[in-house]
C-alpha positions in Angstrom: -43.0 23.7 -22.5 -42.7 27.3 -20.6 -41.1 27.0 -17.1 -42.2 30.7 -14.6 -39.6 31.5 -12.4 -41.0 31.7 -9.3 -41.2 35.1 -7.7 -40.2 36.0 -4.0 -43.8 36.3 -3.2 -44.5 32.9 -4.7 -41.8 31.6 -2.5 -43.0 33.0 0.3 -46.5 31.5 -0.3 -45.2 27.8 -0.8 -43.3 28.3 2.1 -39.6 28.1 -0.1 -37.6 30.6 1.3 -33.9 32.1 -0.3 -30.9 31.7 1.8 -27.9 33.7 1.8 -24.4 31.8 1.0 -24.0 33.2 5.2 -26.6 30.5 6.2 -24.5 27.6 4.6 -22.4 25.6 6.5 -18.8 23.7 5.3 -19.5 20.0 6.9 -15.7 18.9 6.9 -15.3 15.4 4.8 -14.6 12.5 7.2 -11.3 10.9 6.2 -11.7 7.3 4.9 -8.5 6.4 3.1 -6.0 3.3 2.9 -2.5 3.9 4.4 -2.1 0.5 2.2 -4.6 0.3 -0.6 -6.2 -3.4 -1.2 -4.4 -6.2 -2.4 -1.3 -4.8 -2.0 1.2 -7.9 -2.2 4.7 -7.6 -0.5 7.4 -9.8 -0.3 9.9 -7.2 2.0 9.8 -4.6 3.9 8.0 -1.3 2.7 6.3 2.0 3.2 2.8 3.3 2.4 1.5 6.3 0.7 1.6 9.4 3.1 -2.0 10.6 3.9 -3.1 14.5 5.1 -5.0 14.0 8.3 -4.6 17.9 8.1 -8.2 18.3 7.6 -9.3 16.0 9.7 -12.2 17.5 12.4 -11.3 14.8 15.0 -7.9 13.7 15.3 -9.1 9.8 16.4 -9.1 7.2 13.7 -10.0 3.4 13.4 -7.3 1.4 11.7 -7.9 -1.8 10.0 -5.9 -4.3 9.0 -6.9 -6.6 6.8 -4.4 -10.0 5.8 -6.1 -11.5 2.5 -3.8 -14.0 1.9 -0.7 -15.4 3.1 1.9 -18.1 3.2 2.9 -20.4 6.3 5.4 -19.8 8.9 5.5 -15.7 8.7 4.6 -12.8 10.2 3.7 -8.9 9.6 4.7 -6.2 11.8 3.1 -3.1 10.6 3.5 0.4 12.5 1.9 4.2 11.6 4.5 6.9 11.4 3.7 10.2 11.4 5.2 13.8 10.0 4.1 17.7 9.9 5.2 18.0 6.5 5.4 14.4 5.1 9.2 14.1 4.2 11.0 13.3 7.8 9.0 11.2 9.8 8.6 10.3 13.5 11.7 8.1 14.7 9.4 5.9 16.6 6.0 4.9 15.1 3.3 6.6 16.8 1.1 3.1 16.9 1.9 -0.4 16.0 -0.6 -3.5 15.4 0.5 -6.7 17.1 2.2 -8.6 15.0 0.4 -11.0 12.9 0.6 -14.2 11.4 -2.8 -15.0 10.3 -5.8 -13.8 8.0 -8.0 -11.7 9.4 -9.2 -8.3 10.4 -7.5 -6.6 13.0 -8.5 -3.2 14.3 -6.7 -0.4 16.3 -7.2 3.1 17.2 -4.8 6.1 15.9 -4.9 8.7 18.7 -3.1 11.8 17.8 -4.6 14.0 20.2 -1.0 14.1 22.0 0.6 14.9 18.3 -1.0 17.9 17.0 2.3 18.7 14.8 1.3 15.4 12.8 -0.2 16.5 10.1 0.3 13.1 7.2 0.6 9.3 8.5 1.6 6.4 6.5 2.1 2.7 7.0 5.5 0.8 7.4 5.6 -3.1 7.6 8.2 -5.5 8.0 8.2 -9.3 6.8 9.6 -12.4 8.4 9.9 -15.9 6.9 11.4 -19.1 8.8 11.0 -22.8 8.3 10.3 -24.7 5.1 10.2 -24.3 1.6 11.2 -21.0 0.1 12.3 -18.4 2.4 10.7 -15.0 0.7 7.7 -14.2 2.9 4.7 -13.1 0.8 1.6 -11.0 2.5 -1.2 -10.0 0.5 -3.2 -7.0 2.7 -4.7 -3.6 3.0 -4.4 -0.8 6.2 -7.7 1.5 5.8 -8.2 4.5 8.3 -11.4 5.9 8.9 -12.0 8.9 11.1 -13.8 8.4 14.2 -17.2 11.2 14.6 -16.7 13.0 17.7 -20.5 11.7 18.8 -18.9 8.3 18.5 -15.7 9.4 20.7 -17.8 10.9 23.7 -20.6 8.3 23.8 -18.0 5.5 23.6 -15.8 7.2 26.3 -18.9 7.7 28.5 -20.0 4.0 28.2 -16.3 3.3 29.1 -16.8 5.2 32.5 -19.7 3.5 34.1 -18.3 0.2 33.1 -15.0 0.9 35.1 -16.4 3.2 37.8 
């Protein structure tokens, strides 16, 4: 089997044309991570892996949290901490989910728009056990974070206006 190499007149013909590396474009990679990968179990209080939101093109992202499995009488505080170099972290966490006692799917918003020196985020939880039976709480869950696409933001944001105004 012979394969011709097209020439730049060929090209031309067929309508193919040759691009210069100056007419390609970096498209950014939307972040889609887990601050707390799935079916992490935890029976105390804990940290996440630290994630680079460095790169990140918009600096709004959905949270999830997702409680698989649980025991009764307990709840799950769990808060997003941020840092600009990923070893001392934000005193205060920068959002916080309600706390939880069910399974479920709860989402929230990370805004960090007001905290351009945040450049990683991680996940911190805390457990609580009362009542009956043993007294070690036991969570079985995952935190994903997904960056919202700017299109998104503005269309939502405008669809937020002319219901309030």
């Amino acid at each position: 089997m012979r394969v011709r190499r097209k020439s730049t007149e060929d090209a031309e013909k067929s309508g193919a044309r040759n691009f210069s590396a100056d007419y390609f474009v970096t498209i950014p990679a939307m972040i889609d991570s887990f601050l707390v990968p799935e079916r992490t179990v935890v029976t105390a209080k804990g940290d996440g892996r630290a994630v680079d939101v460095s790169s990140a093109s918009n600096r709004v992202f959905l949270l999830t949290l997702h409680i698989t499995n649980i025991v009764e009488q307990e709840s799950l505080d769990v808060s997003i901490f941020g840092s600009a170099d990923g070893a001392a972290w934000s005193p205060k966490p920068v959002v916080a989910f309600p706390q939880k006692f069910y399974a479920g799917q709860h989402p929230l918003l990370l805004d960090l728009t007001q905290h351009p020196d945040t450049k990683f985020v991680r996940a911190h939880w805390e457990v609580n056990r009362w009542g009956r039976g043993t007294e070690i709480p036991m969570f079985e869950f995952n935190v994903s974070m997904k960056e919202v696409p700017l299109d998104i933001l503005k269309e939502a944001s405008a669809e937020a206006k002319t219901l309030t105004g």
